[in-house]
C-alpha angles and dihedrals in degrees: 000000000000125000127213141179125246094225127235088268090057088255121140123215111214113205124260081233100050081044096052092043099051086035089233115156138205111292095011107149108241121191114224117214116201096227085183088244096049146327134280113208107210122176116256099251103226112231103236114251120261153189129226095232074063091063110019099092081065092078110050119132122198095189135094105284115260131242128230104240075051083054096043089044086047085056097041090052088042093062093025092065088037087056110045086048081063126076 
């Protein structure tokens, strides 16, 4: 266990030792995650850059294209079923 100080400023100063364990390193981005009793401190986990070439097969569509009134219809039932389940 290591105990630190939040600075006059807010700032937290996370240990060398708890760096070098996690592997975390100056300027890394954290997410902090509010537990109620306290608070957990997890790395941002950087997305792995892509092309969109990389990503790009999962769009493809077979069908007959859509329209845009079928798109906007598609939309109006969408929050039309989301709303009448409420209340």
């Amino acid at each position: 266990m290591e105990i630190t100080r939040l600075s006059s400023e807010g700032k937290l100063i996370i240990p060398q030792a708890m760096l070098d364990a996690h592997r975390w390193e100056r300027g890394q981005e954290l997410i902090v995650i509010d537990m109620g009793d306290g608070i957990l401190i997890k790395p941002k986990k950087p997305f792995v850059e892509t092309t969109l070439a990389d990503v790009a097969g999962c769009l493809k569509y077979l069908g007959k294209p859509k329209s845009i009134q079928d798109l906007e219809e598609a939309i109006r039932l969408g929050v039309q079923e989301q709303w009448h389940d409420i209340g």
